[in-house]
Structure formats: structure tokens, C-alpha cells
C-alpha positions in Angstrom: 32.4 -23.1 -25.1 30.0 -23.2 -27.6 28.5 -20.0 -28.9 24.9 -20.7 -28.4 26.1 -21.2 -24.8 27.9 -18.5 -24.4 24.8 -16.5 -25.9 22.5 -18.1 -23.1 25.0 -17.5 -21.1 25.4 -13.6 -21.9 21.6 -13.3 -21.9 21.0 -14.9 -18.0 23.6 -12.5 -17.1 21.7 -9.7 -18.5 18.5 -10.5 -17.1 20.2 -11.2 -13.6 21.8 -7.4 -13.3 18.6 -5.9 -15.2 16.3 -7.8 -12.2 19.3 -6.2 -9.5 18.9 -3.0 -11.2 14.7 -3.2 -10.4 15.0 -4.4 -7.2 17.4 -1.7 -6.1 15.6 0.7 -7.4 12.9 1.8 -5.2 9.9 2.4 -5.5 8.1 5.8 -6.3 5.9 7.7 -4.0 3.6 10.6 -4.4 2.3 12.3 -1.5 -0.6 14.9 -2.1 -1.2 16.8 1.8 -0.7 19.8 2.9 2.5 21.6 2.0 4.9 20.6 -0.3 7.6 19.9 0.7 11.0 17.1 -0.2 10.9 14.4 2.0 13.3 12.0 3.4 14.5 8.9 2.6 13.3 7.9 5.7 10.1 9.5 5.6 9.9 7.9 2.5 10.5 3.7 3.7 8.2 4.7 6.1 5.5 5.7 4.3 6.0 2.9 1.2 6.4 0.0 4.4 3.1 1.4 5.9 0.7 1.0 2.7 2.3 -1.9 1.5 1.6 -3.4 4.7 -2.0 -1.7 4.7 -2.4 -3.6 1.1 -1.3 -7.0 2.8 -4.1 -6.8 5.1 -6.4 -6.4 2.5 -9.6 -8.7 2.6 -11.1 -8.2 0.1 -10.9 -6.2 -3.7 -13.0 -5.5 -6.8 -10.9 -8.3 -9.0 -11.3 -11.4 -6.7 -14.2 -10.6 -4.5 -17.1 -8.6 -7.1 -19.8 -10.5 -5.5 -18.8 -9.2 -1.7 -18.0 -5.8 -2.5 -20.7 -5.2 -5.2 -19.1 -2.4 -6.8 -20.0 -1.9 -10.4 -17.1 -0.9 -12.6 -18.5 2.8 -12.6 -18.4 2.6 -9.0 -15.0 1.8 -8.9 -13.8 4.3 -10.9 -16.1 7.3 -9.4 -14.3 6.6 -5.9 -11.1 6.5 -7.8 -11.7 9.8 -9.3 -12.8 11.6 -5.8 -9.3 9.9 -4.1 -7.4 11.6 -6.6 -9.5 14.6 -6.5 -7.8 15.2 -2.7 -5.2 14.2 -0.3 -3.6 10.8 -1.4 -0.7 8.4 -1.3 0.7 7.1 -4.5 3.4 4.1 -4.5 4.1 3.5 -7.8 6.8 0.5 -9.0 8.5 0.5 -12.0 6.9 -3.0 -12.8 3.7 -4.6 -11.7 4.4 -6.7 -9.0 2.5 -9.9 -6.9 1.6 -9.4 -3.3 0.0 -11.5 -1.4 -2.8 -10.0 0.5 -5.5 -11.9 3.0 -7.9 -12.3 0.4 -5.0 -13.6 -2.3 -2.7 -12.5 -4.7 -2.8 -9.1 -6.2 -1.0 -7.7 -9.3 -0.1 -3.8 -8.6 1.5 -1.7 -10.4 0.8 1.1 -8.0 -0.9 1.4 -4.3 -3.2 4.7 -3.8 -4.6 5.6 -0.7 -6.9 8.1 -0.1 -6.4 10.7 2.9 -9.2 12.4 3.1 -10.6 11.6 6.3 -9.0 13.6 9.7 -8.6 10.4 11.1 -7.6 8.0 9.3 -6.6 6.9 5.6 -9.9 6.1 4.1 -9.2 4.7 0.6 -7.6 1.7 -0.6 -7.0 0.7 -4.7 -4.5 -0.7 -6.6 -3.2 0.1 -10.6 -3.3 -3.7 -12.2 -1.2 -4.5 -15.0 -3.4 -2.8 -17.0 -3.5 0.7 -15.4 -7.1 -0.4 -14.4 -8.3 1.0 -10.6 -8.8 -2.5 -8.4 -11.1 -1.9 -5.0 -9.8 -2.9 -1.6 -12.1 -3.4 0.9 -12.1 -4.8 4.5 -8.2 -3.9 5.8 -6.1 -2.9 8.8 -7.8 -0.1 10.7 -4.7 0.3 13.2 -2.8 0.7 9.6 -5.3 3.3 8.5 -4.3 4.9 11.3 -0.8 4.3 11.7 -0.7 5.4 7.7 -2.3 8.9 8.5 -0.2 9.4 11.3 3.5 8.7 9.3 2.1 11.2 6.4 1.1 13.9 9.4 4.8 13.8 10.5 6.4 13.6 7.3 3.9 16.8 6.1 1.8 18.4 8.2 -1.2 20.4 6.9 -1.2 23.5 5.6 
């Protein structure tokens, strides 16, 4: 075999088992509520399954849909601020990743939503490529719901 081909050869292998090595590494999650405490690796699917799916149903966000939202940049970034300022959920993956949403594909390096509502989980934003806060608007009220409810048995509130 020729060396250029074995060179290719070397380097598809590479990026196969570095691509493995991603996808089995899950993702990270920061939980801000209540207590802390460790949680499971249960809890933890749980909780990453839940706001991913809450992203999917997504409508709408600042990136795509400016004109429906009408959030100014400053906006965007003031709600950021106040989500972080309180109880949130952080999903954070190692590399920005495409999901597709209702309202089209997203780039995400990270999902926050905000829990500051009794209720239900009230804010929904994603990191872009750029570590820039993206709006989501119009998404799953049963998941806002269902959202609050996973965090409220993984940590209650102290």
C-alpha cells in the first residue's frame, strides 16, 4: 500500500475513534435548584432527554425568526442574564451540535432553561457556535412542565 494511502488511511481512522470518543461521551448538565446535591445517572438522561426534547419543539428563536419574536439583541441578553441570575438547567456538549427544531435547524452548543417559575420551566435559549445566547420562543408547555417536574424529583427545594 502506498504511503499516502496508508496516511489517509491512518487519519479516517483517527477521526472515526475521535467522533466514537464524542458521541460516547455525554453530555454535561448543570442544575441550579434547591439543594445541592450529586445526582444520578439516571436523573441525569432524564433531565438532558427532557430539554432536548423541550428544544425540538421549539417554534420559534432569536436567529431564524427576529421579525416574530422582536427581541433586540439587548433584549436577549438581559433575559439571559436574569435565567442565570436563578434557578436554571444547563446542557452543555462538548461540540456545537445541529438539531432540528419545528421552526428549523439550530446550532447549540449548550441548552439553558430557566426555572424560575413554581410551575413550570419558563425560559428557553441556546449557546451558538459562538457562545452567543439564541431566543426560543413558542415550545412544549406539557414539556415545560414535565421539565420542572424531573428537576423537582431529582432536587427538591431547599
Amino acid at each position: 500500500m502506498p504511503g499516502y494511502l496508508k496516511t489517509a488511511l491512518a487519519l479516517v481512522v483517527a477521526l472515526l475513534a475521535g467522533a466514537a470518543g464524542q458521541a460516547a461521551d455525554p453530555p454535561r448538565l448543570e442544575l441550579r435548584y434547591g439543594k445541592d446535591s450529586p445526582l444520578s445517572e439516571s436523573q441525569q438522561d432524564v433531565l438532558r432527554s427532557t430539554a432536548l426534547r423541550l428544544l425540538e419543539s421549539s417554534n420559534f428563536n432569536s436567529e431564524r425568526h427576529r421579525d416574530i419574536l422582536k427581541k433586540t439583541p439587548a433584549e436577549i441578553d438581559a433575559a439571559y442574564r436574569k435565567t442565570l441570575a436563578g434557578r436554571y438547567l444547563v446542557v452543555s456538549f462538548g461540540t456545537a451540535r445541529r438539531i432540528s427544531t419545528v421552526g428549523g435547524d439550530v446550532v447549540a452548543r449548550g441548552i439553558v432553561v430557566g426555572l424560575n417559575r413554581p410551575d413550570y420551566a419558563d425560559a428557553l435559549f441556546t449557546i451558538d457556535g459562538e457562545g452567543r445566547a439564541v431566543l426560543h420562543g413558542k415550545y412544549s408547555g406539557g414539556l415545560c412542565i414535565e421539565l420542572l417536574n424531573e428537576v423537582l424529583k431529582a432536587r427538591p427545594r431547599s
